[in-house]
ROMI-686465 format. One line per field, with one value per atom (N, C-alpha, C): x, y, z; residue number from 1; atom name. Coordinates in steps of 0.1 Angstrom, whole numbers. Atoms other than C-alpha are relative to their C-alpha. Example, Ala and Ser with C-alpha at 12.3 -4.5 7.8 and 13.67 -1.06 7.14 Angstrom:
residues 2
x	(9 123 9 -9 137 -8)
y	(-12 -45 12 -11 -11 11)
z	(0 78 0 0 71 8)
seq	(1 1 1 2 2 2)
atom	(N CA C N CA C)
This chain:
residues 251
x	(8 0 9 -6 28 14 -7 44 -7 9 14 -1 7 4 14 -12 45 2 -3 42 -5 1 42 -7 8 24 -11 12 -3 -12 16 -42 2 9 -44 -1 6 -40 2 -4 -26 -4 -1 -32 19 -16 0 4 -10 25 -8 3 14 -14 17 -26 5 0 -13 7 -8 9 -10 11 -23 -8 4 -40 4 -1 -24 5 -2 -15 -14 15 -53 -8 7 -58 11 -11 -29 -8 1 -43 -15 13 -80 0 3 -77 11 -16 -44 2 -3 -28 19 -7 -3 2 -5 14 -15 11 -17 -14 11 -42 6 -1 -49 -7 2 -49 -1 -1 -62 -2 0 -58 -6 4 -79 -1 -5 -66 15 -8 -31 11 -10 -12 13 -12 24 5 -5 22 1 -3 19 -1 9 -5 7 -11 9 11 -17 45 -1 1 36 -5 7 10 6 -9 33 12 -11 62 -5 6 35 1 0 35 -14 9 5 4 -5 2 -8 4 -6 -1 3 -23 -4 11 -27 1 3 -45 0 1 -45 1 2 -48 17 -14 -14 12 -11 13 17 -11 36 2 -5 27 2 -2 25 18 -11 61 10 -4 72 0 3 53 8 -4 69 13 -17 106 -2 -6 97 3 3 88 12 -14 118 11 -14 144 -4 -2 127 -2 -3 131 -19 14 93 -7 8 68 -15 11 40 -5 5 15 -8 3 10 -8 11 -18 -3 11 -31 -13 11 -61 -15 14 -97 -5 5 -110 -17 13 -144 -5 4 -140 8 -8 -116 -4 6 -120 19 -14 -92 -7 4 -92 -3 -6 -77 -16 9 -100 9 -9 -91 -11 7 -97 -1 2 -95 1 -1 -100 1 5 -96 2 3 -102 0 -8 -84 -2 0 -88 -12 15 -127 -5 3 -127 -12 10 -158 -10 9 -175 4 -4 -160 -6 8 -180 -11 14 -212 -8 8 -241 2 -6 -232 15 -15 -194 -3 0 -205 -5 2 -223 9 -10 -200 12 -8 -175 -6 2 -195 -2 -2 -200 14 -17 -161 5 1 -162 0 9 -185 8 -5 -169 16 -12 -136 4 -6 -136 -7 4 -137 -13 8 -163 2 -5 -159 10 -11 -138 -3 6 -139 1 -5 -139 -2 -2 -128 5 1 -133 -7 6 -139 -8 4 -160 -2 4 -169 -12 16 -200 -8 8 -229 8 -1 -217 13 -8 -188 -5 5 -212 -4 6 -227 10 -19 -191 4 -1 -191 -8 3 -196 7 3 -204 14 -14 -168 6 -1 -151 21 -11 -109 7 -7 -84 12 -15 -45 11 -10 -16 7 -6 2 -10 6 -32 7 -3 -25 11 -16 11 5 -4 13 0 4 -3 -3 8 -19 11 -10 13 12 -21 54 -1 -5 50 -9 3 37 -19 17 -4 -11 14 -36 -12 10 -62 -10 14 -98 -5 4 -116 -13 16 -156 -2 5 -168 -19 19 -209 -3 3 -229 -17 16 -267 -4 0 -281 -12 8 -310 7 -5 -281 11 -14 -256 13 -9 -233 12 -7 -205 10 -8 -184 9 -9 -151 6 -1 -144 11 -16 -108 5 -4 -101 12 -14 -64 3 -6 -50 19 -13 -15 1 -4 2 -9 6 -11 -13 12 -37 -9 4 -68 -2 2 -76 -10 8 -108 -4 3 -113 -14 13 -144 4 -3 -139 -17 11 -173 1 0 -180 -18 12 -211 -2 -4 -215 -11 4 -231 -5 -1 -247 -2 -4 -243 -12 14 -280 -3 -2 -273 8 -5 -245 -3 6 -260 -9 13 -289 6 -9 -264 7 -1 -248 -7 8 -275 -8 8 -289 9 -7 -257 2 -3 -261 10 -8 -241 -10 5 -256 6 -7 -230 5 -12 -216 0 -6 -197 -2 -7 -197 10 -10 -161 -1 -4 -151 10 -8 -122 8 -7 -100 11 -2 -82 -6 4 -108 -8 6 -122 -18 12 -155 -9 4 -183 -2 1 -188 -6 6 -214 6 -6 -198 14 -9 -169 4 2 -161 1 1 -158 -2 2 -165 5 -5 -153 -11 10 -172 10 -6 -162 -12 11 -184 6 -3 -182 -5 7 -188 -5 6 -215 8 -8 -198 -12 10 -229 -2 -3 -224 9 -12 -211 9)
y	(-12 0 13 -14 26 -4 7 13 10 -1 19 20 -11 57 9 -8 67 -4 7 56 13 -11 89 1 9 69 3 15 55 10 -2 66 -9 8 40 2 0 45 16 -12 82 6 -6 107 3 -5 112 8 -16 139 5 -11 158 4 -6 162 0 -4 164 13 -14 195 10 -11 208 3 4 201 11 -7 214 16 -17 248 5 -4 251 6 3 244 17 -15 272 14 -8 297 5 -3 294 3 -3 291 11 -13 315 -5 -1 296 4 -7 309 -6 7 306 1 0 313 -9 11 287 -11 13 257 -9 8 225 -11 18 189 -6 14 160 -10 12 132 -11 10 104 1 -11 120 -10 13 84 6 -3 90 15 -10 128 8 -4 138 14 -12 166 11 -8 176 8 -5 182 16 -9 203 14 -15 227 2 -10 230 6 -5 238 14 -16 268 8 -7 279 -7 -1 264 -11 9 245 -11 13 212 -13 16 180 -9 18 143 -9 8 118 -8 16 80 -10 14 46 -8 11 34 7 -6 37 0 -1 28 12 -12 58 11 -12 80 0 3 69 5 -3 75 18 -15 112 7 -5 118 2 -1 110 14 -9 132 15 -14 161 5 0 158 4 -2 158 12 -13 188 10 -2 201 9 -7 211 -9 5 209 0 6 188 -11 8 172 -15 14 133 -6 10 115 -14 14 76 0 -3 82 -3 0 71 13 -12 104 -2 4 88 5 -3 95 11 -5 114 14 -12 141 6 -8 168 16 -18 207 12 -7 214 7 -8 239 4 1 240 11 -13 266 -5 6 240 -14 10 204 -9 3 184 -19 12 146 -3 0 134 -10 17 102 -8 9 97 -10 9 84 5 -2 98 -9 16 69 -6 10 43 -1 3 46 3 5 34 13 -13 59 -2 -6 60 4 -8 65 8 -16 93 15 -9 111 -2 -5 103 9 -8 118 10 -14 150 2 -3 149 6 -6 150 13 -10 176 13 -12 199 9 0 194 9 -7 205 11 -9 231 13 -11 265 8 -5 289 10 -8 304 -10 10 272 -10 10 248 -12 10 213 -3 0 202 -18 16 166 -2 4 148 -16 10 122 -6 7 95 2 -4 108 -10 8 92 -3 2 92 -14 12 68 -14 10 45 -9 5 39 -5 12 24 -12 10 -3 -12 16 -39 -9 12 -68 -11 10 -90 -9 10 -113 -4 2 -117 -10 9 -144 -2 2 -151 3 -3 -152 11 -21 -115 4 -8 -106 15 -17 -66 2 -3 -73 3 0 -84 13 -15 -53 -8 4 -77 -3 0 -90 -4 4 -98 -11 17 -133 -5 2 -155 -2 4 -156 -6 6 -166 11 -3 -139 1 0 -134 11 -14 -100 -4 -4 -97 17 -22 -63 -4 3 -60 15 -16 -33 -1 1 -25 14 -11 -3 11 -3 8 15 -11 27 4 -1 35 -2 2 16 -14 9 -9 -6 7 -36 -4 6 -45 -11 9 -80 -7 1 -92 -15 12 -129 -4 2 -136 -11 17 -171 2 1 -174 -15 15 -206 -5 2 -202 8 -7 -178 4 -5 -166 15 -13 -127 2 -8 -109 14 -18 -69 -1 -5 -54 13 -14 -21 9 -4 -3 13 -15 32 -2 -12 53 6 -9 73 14 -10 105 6 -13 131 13 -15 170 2 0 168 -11 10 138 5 -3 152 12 -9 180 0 0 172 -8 3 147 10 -7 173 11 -11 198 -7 13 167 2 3 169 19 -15 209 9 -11 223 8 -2 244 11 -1 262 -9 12 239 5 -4 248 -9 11 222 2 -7 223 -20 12 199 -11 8 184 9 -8 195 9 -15 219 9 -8 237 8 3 229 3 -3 239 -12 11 209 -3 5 187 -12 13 159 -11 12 135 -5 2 134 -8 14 103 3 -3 124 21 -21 163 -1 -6 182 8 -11 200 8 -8 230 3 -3 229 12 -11 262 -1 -2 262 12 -13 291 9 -5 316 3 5 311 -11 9 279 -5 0 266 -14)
z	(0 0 0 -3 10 -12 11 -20 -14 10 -42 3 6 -29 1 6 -35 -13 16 -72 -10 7 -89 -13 16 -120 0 -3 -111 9 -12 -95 3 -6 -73 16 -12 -37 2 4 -44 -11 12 -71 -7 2 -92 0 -7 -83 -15 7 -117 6 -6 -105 14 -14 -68 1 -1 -75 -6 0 -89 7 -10 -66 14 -7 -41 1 3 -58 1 3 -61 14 -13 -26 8 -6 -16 -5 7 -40 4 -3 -29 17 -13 8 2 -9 15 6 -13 29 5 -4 51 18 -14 84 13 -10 105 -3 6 85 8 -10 106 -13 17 78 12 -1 86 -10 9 65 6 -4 70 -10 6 56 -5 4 52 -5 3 43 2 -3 39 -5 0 38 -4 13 4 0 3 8 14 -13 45 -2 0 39 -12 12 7 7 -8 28 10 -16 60 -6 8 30 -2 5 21 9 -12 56 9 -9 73 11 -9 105 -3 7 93 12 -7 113 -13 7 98 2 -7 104 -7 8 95 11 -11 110 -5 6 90 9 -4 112 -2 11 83 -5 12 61 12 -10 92 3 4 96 -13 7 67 -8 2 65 13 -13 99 -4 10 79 -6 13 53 6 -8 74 12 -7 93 -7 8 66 -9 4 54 6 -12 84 1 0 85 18 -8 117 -5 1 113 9 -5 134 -4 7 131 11 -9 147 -6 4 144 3 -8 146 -13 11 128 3 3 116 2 -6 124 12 -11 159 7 -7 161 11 -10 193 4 -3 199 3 -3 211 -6 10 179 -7 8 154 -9 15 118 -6 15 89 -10 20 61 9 1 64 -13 13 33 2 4 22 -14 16 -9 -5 9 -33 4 2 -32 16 -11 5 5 -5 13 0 6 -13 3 -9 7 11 -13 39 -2 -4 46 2 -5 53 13 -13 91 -1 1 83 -4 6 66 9 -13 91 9 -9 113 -2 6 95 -2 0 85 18 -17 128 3 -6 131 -7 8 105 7 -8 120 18 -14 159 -8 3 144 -10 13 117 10 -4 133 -8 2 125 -16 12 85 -5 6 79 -8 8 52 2 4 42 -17 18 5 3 3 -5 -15 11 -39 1 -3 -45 -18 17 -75 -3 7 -100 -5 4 -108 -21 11 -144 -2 -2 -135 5 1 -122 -11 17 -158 -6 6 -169 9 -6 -139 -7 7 -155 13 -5 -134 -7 9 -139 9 -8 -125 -8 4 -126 12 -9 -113 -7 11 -118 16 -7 -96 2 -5 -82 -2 9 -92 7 0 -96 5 0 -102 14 -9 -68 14 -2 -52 18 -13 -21 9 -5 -10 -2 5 -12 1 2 -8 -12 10 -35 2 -1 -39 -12 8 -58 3 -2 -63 -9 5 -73 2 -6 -77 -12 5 -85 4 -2 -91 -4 -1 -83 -3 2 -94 10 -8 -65 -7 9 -92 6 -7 -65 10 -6 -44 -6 8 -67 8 -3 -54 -8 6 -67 13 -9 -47 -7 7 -61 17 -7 -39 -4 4 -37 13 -9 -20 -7 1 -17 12 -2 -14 4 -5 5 2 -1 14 12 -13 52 4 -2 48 -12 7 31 5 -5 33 -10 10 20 0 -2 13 -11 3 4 -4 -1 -13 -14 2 -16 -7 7 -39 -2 8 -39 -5 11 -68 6 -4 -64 -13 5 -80 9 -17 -68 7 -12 -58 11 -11 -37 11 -7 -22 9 -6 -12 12 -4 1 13 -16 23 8 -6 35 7 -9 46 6 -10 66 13 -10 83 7 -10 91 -9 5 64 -13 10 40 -9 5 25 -10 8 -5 -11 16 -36 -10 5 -63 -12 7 -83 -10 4 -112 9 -4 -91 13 -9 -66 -5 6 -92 4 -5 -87 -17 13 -125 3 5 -136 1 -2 -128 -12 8 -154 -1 -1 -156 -8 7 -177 4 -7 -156 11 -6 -137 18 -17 -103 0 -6 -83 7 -15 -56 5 -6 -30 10 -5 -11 12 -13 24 7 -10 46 11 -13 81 3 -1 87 11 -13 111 12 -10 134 7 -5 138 11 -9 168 0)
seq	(1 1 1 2 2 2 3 3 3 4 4 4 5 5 5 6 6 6 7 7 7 8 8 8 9 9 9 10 10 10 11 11 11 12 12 12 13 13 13 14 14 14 15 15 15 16 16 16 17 17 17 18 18 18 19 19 19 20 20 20 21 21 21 22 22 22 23 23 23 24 24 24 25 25 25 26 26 26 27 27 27 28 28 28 29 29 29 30 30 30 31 31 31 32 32 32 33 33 33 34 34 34 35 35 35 36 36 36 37 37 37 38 38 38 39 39 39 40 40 40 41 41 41 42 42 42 43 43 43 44 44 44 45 45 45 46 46 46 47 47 47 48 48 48 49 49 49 50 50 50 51 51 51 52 52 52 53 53 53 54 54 54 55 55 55 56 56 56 57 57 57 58 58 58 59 59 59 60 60 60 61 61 61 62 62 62 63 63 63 64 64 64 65 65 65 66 66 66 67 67 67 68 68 68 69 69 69 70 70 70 71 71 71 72 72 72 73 73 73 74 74 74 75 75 75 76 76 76 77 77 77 78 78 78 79 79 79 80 80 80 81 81 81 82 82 82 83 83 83 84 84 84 85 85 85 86 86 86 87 87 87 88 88 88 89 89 89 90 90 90 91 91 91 92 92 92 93 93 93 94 94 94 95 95 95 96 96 96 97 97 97 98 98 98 99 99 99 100 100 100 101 101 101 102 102 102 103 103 103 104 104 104 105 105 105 106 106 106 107 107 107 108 108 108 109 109 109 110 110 110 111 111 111 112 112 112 113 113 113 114 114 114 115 115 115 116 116 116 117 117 117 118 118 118 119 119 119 120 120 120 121 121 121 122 122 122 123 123 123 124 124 124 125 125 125 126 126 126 127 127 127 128 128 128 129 129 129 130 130 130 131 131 131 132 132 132 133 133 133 134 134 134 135 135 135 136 136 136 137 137 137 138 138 138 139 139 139 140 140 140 141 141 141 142 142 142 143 143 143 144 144 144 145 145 145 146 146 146 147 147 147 148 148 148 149 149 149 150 150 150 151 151 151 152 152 152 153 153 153 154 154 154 155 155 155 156 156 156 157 157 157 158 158 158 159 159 159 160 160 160 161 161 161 162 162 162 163 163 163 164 164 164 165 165 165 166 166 166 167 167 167 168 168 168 169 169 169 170 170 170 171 171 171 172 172 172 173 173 173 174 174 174 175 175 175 176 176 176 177 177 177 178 178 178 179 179 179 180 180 180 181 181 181 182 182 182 183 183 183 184 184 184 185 185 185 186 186 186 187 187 187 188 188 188 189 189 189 190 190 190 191 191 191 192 192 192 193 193 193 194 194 194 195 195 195 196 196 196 197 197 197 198 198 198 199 199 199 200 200 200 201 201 201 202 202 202 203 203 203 204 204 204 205 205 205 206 206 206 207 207 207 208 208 208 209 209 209 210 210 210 211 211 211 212 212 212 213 213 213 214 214 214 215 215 215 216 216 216 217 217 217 218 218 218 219 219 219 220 220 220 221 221 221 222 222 222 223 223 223 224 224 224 225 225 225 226 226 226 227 227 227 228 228 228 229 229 229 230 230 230 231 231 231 232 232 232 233 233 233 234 234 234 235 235 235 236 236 236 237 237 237 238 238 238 239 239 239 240 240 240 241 241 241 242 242 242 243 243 243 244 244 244 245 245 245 246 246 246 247 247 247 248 248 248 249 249 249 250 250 250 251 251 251)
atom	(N CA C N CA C N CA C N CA C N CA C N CA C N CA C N CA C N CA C N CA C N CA C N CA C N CA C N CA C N CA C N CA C N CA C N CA C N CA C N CA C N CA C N CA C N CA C N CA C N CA C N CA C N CA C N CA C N CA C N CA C N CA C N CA C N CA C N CA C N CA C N CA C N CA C N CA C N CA C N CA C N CA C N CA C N CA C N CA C N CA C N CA C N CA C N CA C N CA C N CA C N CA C N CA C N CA C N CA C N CA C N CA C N CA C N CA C N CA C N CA C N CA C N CA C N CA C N CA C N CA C N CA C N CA C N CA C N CA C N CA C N CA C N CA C N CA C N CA C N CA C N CA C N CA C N CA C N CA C N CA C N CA C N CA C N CA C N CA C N CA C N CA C N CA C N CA C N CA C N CA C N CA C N CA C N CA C N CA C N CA C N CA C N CA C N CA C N CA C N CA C N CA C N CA C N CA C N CA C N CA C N CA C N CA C N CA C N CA C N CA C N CA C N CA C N CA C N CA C N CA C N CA C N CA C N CA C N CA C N CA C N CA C N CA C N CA C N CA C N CA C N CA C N CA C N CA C N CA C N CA C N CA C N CA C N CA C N CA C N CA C N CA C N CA C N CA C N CA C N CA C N CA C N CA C N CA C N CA C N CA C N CA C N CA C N CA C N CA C N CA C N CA C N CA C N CA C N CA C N CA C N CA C N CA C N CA C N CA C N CA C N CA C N CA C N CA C N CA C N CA C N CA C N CA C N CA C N CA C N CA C N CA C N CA C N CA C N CA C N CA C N CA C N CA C N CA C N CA C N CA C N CA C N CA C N CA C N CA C N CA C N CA C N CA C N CA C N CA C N CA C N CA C N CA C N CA C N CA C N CA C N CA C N CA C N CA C N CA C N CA C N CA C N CA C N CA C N CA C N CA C N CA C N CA C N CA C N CA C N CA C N CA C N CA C N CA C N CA C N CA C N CA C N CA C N CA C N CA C N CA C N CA C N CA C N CA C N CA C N CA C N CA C N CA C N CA C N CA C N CA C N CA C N CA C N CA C N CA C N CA C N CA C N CA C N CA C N CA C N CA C N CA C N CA C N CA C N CA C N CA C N CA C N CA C N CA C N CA C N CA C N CA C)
């Protein structure tokens, strides 16, 4: 995995440094940020987005449950002699004193959890983003749903050996539940001594879905952007960004 989202190539567990350097110029450019901007990352894997915004000047927290990539974001941040805060921490629950002016959520993790992850998450949201402060996350579009096909793959390393270093046997079904637009890509991996099964769920969205989830959860400020550039929306486009404000009345 901390293999996969340092592979400067490749979408798969990371965006590639070319769309992440846009990314985060987009993200500098729109928020200001600067030494007195409070930044969280949730999901902040090995650092990518961190190191870059505490390089711009802001005070930077991130969070994750891998205490590989957190490791390895802790190195980086170190040898460029930058301060950044590193937490293990599920962003689910997470509870802290901290109050942020920008929170952001990167690589579609929103569509990955369940409708209670998701409120819970807009909860942790809400609890932590000061008053006039954002959160910026993308998610996958309904229009990307309509290209998911019902399939079915198997083969040794499947995905060039992506599951693990030793030798395997895997299997991956992809499901489409066309009632909640959702899709299951299902991945059983065969070892010598073990089997292992991941479940990796996506909800597709459209911006009137998203919306409407979020002013459930109390926000009613929302932008919608093509991407986290900061691109123009675009329905035919296999994903959006949203730009949530926390009202300054809000407590």
């Amino acid at each position: 995995m901390l293999a996969a989202h340092l592979n400067p190539d490749v979408d798969q567990s990371s965006y590639r440094t070319e769309y992440l350097e846009q990314v985060v110029a987009w993200i500098i450019a729109r928020f200001g940020v600067r030494a007195t901007l409070r930044v969280a990352d949730f999901g902040c894997g090995p650092g990518l987005y961190t190191t870059r915004l505490a390089r711009a000047g802001a005070s930077v927290t991130g969070l994750d449950l891998s205490s590989r990539s957190l490791d390895h974001a802790t190195s980086l941040a170190r040898t460029g002699g930058l301060s950044v805060r590193y937490l293990r921490q599920d962003y689910l629950t997470y509870q802290d004193d901290e109050r942020y002016d920008l929170i952001i959520l990167v690589m579609r993790d929103y569509c990955a959890l369940p409708p209670n992850g998701r409120r819970a998450l807009l909860r942790t949201v809400r609890t932590h983003l000061d008053a006039g402060g954002s959160f910026v996350f993308d998610v996958d579009s309904a229009s990307a749903f309509t290209h998911v096909r019902e399939q079915a793959a198997y083969g040794p390393s499947l995905m060039d050996g992506f599951w693990s270093h030793r030798p395997y046997f895997g299997f991956h079904n992809t499901y489409r539940y066309e009632r909640e637009n959702v899709s299951l890509d299902k991945y059983e991996i065969f070892e010598a001594e073990r089997k292992r099964v991941f479940f990796n769920w996506v909800r597709y969205f459209t911006p009137e879905e998203l919306i409407d989830e979020l002013k459930e959860a109390g926000f009613t400020d929302v932008e919608v952007l093509g991407d986290l550039t900061g691109s123009p929306y675009d329905s035919e486009a296999p994903q959006f960004a949203a730009v949530v404000t926390m009202a300054s009345s809000s407590c």
